[in-house]
N, C-alpha and C positions, 0 to 999 in steps of 0.2 A: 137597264137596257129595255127599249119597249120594242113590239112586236111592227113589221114592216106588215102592211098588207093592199092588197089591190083587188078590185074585182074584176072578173074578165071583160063586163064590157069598158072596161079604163084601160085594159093594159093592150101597151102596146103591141102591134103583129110585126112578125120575124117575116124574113124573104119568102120562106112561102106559104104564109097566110097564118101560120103559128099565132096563137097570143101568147107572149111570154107574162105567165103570173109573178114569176119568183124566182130571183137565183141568190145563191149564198157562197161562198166558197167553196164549197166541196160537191152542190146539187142543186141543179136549176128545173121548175117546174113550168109547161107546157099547156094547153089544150090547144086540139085539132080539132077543127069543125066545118067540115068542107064537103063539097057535092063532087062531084065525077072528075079523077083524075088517071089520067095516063099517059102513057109516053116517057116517064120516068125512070132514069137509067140508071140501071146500080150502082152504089158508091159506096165508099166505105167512109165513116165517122171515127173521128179520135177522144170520144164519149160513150161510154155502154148507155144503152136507152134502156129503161124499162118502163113498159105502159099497161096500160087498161081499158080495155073496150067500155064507151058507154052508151052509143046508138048506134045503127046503120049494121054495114061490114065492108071489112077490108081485107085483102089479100098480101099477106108479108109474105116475098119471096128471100130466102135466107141461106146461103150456101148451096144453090139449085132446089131446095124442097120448098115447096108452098104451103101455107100454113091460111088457112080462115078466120079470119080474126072477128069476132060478134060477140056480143053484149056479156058482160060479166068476164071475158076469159083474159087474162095476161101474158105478156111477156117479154123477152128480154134480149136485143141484140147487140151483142158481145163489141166494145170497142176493135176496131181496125177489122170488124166484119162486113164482106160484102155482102148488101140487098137492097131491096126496094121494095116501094109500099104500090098498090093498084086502089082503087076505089072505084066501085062503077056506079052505086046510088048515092049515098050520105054516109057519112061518119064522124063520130064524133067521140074522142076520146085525148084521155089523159096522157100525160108521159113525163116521167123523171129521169134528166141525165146528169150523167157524173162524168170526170168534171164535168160543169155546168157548158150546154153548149150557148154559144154566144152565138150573135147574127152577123154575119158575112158584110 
């Protein structure tokens, strides 16, 4: 078996603006890297997300609580949970969901 790989500026972007690096059966990896977004309405996903801040910040709203998301810090939102993400400068960051989400 040999190893699959891609670099981000080759792989392809998801509906909204994602580069998908990598999906497997059980877990598909992401990066976000995007300037000012809002207007984005809460939904819920049938994939738990788990990510990783690695520029900028972003705002996850998660079950009404807001949370700050900036450089170094993690985390995790729960499949069939309602939220939504805000970005008012840049951001850029990781994210592994399971199952792997697929693009729309």
């Amino acid at each position: 078996m040999s190893a699959s790989t891609v670099s981000a500026d080759a792989a392809p972007s998801g509906p909204d603006g994602e580069k998908l690096l990598a999906a497997g059966d059980k877990v598909a990896l992401r990066l976000w890297d995007e300037g000012p977004v809002s207007g984005k309405k809460p939904h819920k996903n049938q994939y738990e997300t788990v990510g990783y801040a690695i520029e900028g910040e972003a705002t996850l709203t998660l079950g009404g609580s807001e949370t700050k998301l900036t450089p170094g810090l993690s985390w995790v939102v729960p499949a069939g949970a309602e939220h939504f993400y805000s970005v008012d400068g840049h951001f850029k960051a990781v994210e592994a969901t399971s199952p792997p989400a697929r693009p729309r």
